[in-house]
Legacy VTK file of the C-alpha trace (Angstrom):
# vtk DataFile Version 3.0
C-alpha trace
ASCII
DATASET POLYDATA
POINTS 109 float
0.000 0.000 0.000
1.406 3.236 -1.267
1.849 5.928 0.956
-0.367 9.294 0.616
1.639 12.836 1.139
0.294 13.277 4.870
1.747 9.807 5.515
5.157 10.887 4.166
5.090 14.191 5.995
4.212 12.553 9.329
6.921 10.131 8.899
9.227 12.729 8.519
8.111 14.687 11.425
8.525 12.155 13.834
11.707 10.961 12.747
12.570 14.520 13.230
11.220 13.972 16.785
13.478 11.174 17.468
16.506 12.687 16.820
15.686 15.450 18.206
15.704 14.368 22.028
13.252 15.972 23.467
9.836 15.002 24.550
6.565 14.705 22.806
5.226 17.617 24.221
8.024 19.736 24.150
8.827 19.098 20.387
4.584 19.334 19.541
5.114 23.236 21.034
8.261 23.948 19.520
6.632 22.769 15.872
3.240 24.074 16.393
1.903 20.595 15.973
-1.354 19.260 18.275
-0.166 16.610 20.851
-3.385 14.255 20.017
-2.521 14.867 16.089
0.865 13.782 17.123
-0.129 10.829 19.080
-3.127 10.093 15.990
-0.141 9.710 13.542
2.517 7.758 15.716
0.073 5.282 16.667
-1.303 5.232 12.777
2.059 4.826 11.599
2.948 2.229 14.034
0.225 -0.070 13.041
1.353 0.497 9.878
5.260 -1.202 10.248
3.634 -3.661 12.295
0.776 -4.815 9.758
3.700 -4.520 6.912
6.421 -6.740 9.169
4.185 -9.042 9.902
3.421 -9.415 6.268
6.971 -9.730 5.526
7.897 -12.694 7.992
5.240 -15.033 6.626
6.726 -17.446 4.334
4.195 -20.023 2.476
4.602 -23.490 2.460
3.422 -26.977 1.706
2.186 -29.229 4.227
1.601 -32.863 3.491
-1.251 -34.907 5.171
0.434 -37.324 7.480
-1.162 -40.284 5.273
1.052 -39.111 2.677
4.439 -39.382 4.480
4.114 -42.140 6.663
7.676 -41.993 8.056
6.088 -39.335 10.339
5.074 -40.082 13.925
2.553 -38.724 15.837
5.536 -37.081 18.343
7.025 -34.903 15.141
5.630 -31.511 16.021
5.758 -28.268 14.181
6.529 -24.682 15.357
4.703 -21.794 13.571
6.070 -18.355 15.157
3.836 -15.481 14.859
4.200 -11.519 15.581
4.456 -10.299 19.130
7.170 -13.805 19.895
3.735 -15.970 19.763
4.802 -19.711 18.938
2.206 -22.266 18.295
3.653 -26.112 18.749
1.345 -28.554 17.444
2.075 -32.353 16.381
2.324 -32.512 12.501
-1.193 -34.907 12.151
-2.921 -31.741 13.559
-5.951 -30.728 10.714
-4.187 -27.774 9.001
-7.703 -25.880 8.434
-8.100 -25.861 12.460
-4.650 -24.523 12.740
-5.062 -22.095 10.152
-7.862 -20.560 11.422
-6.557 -20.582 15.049
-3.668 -18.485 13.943
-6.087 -16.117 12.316
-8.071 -15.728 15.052
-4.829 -15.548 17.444
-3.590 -12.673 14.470
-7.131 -10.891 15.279
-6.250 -10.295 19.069
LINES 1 110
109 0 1 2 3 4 5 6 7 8 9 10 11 12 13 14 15 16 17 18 19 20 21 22 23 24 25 26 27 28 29 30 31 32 33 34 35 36 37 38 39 40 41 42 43 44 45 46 47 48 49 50 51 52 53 54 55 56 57 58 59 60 61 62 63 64 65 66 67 68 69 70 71 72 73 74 75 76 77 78 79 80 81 82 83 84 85 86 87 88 89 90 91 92 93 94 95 96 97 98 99 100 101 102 103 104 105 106 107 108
């Protein structure tokens, strides 16, 4: 998703923040800038890196059915790490629909 020309300026502005030191409020009176606009577009843009990272970690792949590699015990589990260090360990027979939609609703919280 592209980003519009108030994104761009408000990503610029709070870098500028950053390096500048000082605090939120401090900088929003030096800059003539509302503290709640401020807070609106650090919050907005925050969701933003997160949404996009989280986007970026997921990597597809294949899964089998169990039937179809029978070397595969029951004990083999799997690991699927999501955002905020969630890991979800489940044995590699588990019904991948179920597990999909668990991690959606787990990526809904």
């Amino acid at each position: 998703m592209a980003k519009t020309e108030k994104e761009r300026l408000w990503t610029r502005r709070l870098s500028q923040w950053e390096r500048s030191g000082t605090s939120r409020r401090t900088w929003c009176a030096a800059n003539e800038v509302s503290i709640h606009t401020f807070d609106y577009w650090r919050r907005r843009l925050r969701t933003r890196v997160v949404e996009q990272s989280a986007r970026q970690k997921l990597v597809p792949m294949v899964v089998k059915s169990a039937a179809a590699t029978p070397s595969l015990s029951s004990a083999v589990t799997v690991e699927i790490a999501l955002p905020r260090g969630i890991a979800l360990r489940a044995q590699v027979t588990a019904d991948v629909r179920w597990l999909a939609a668990l991690v959606r609703e787990i990526e809904a919280c």
